[in-house]
N, C-alpha and C positions, 0 to 999 in steps of 0.2 A: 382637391376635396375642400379645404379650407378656403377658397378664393370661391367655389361653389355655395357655400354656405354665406358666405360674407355678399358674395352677390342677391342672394335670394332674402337673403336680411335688408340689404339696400330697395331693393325691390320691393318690399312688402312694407313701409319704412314710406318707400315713394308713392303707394298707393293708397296708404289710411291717410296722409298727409292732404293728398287729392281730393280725395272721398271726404274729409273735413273739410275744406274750404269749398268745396262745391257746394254742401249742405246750409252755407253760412253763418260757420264758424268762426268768430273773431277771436283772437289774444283776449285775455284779461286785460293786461297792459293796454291794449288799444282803447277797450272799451274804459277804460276806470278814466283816461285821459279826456276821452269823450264827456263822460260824465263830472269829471271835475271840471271843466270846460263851462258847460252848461250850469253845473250847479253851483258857480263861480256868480253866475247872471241871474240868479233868485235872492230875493229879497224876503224876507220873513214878516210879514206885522205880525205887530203885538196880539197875545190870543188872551184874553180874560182870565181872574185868579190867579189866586198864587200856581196851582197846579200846571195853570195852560201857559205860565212864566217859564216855570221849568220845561216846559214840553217847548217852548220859543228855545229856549238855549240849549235842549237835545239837538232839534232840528236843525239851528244854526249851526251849532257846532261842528253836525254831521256833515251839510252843503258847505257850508264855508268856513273850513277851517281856518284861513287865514288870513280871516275876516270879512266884513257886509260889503255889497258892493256898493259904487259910491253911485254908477248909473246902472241899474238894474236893467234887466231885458222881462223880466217876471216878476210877479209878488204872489205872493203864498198866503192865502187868507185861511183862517183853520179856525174852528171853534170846537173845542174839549167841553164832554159831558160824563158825567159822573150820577154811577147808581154803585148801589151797596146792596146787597143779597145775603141773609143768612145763610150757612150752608149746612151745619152742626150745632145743636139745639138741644140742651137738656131738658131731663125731665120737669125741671122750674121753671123752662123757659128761657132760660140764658143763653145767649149764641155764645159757641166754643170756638166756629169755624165760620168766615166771612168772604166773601167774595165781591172784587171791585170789578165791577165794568167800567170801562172807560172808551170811551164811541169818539174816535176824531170825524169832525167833516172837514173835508179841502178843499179849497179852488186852486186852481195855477192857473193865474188871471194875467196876458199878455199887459204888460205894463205903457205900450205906446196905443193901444185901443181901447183899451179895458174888456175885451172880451175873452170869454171864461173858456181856456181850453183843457182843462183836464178837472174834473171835479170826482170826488167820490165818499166815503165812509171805511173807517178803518177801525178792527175793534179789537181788544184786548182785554182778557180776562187775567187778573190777578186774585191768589187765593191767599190769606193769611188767619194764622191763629188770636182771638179773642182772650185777651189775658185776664186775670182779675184785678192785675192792676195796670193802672192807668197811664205811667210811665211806658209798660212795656207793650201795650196795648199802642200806642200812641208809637213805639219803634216800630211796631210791625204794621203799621199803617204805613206811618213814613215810607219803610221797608217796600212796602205794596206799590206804594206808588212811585218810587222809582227804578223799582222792575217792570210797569206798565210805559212807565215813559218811557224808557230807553227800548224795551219793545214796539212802541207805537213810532217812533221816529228811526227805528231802524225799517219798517215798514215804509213808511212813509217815502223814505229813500231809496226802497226795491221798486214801489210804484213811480216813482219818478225816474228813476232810470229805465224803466221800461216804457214809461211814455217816449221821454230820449229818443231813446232806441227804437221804436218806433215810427217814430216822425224823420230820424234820421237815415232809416229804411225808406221813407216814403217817398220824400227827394232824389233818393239815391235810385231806386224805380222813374222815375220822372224824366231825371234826368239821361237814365240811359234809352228810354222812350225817344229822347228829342237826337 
């Protein structure tokens, strides 16, 4: 009985295992390798403002952790824009409640041709409260804006690991064609 059930457990065990890799399936592990691989050979330029400074050393920090590359295979061209929104509005007119949009555009521009393969728009709403004073008003800015940034470059990092992974599907097609 026991040796029946441990069978039908191996069994069943042997077949989602199949049924996953068939579907294509990768490990984490595989993939994250992949992707530090690649994001090892992007290059960051410099994005305008203080804002889009910070948003350079999200970014970088995210691809290359353990530092720029010295011969890149990519550069990353990104420009940070910035709008403010009332969103809570007293009866005198005072905003109580504010909201930051912050809109990246990207290229990921092959660096030995210069042509632009992966471009798009990434956007990030942050909300914060409008103080009466100006210190705290000025934290919750701050505050806003580096919850926008570290949201926009973790973004950033999903879209480029799926371009990855996609172009590294696309060869991988290709090559079993040939």
């Amino acid at each position: 009985m026991w040796l029946s059930k441990g069978l039908v457990g191996l069994v069943f065990a042997a077949l989602v295992t199949l049924s996953v890799t068939g579907c294509g399936f990768r490990p984490v592990g595989q993939q994250q390798v992949v992707q530090t691989e690649r994001f090892s050979q992007v290059f960051v330029l410099p994005i305008a403002n203080r804002e889009g400074q910070l948003l350079r050393n999200a970014i970088t920090q995210r691809l290359n952790p353990y530092g720029e590359p010295s011969d890149p295979r990519y550069h990353l061209r990104a420009q940070l824009l910035l709008a403010t929104r009332s969103l809570g509005v007293r009866a005198e007119g005072d905003t109580t409640r504010a909201q930051r949009v912050m809109t990246l555009n990207y290229e990921l521009i092959n660096a030995l041709d210069g042509n632009v393969l992966d471009a798009s728009t990434l956007i990030e709403h942050v909300s914060y409260n409008v103080a009466d004073y100006e210190y705290l008003d000025d934290f919750a800015l701050e505050s806003a804006h580096q919850r926008g940034i570290d949201a926009l470059a973790e973004q950033l990092e999903r879209r480029l690991a799926l371009f990855f992974q996609r172009q590294d599907e696309g060869r991988q097609i290709v090559d079993e064609q040939l």
